[in-house]
C-alpha positions, 0 to 999 in steps of 0.5 A, a space after each residue: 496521542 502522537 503518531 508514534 503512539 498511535 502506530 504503536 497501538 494499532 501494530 500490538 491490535 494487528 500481531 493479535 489478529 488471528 491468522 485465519 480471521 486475517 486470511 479471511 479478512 484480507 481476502 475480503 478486501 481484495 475482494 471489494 478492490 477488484 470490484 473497483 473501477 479504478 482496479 478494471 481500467 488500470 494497466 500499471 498498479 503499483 503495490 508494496 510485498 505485505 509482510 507481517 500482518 498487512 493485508 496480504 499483497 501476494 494474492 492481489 499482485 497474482 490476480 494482477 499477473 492473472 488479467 495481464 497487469 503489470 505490477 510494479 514495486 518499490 525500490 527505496 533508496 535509505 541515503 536518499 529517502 527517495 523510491 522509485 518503481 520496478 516492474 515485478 513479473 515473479 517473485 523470484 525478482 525479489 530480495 530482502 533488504 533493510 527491515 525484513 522488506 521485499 524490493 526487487 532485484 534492480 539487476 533484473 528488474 527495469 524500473 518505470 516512470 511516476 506518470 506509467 503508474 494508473 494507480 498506487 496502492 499505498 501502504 499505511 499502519 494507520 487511517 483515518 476518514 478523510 484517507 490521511 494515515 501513518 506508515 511506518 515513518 521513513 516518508 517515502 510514500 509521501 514524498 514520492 505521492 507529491 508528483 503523482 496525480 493517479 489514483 491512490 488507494 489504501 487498503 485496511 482492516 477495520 481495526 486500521 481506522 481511527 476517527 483522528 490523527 495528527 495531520 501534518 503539512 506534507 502529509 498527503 491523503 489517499 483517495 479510497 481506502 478499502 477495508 473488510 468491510 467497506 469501501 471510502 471515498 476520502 480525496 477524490 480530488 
């Protein structure tokens, strides 16, 4: 199967997922995140606004705020296919653009250098074992992961994972991903 048939599966497996089941789901991953070393000692986190069926983010960026994070969000750029990161300090600093996605304001928001972000929270539709995944297919995350040395974290439902994908060269994997029930240590590199 290729990429676009893979996403295609998984995407039809997530809208099935029932609401409470994905509530629950999601709040066990948070769960098993703030567990983690990599949440406790970072400062600057970067995370994407869920929508749909991800795993929910909201909740994630709240507690952030809560232990005194700083979030930051990405603001894409289509003609460019670059992205750059803006500190997010309430929901109101967001709006929908393109696809139904939330980005920040960049009129109120101010945006932060590759090398403040302590970890990033990549987004994907789909993962293997080794931390390589398929996102919706613009590239932003990889182009933008190519000069990003930090921590890199993926999180999934269970059903998100699959033995294999195809791999390409820029393709670059996550380091952990954490799903409901567990939590992989892919690149640690």
């Amino acid at each position: 199967m290729n990429k676009t048939e893979i996403r295609k599966r998984i995407l039809s497996k997530l809208k099935a997922l029932p609401h409470p089941t994905y509530v629950e789901w999601s709040n066990q991953i948070a769960v098993k995140l703030y567990n983690l070393e990599t949440w406790k000692s970072s400062d600057t986190i970067a995370i994407t606004i869920s929508r749909g069926k991800e795993v929910d983010t909201k909740s994630i960026i709240e507690k952030a705020w809560q232990e005194g994070k700083r979030i930051v969000v990405p603001k894409c750029k289509p003609e460019t296919k670059e992205m750059t990161f803006r500190i997010l300090e309430s929901f109101d600093q967001l709006e929908v653009v393109y696809y139904g996605l939330e980005e920040p304001k960049e009129s109120i928001t101010k945006a932060v250098s590759t090398d403040e972000i302590d970890a990033v929270i990549v987004p994907g539709v789909v993962f293997n074992l080794d931390g390589y995944r398929i996102g919706y297919g613009g590239g932003y995350y990889d182009r933008f992961l190519t000069n990003y040395n930090g921590c890199t974290i993926a999180l999934a439902f269970e059903m998100q994972l699959v033995s294999q994908i195809p791999v390409e060269d820029h393709d670059i994997p996550v380091q952990t991903i954490i799903t409901n029930e567990r939590v992989l240590l892919c690149h640690t590199s």
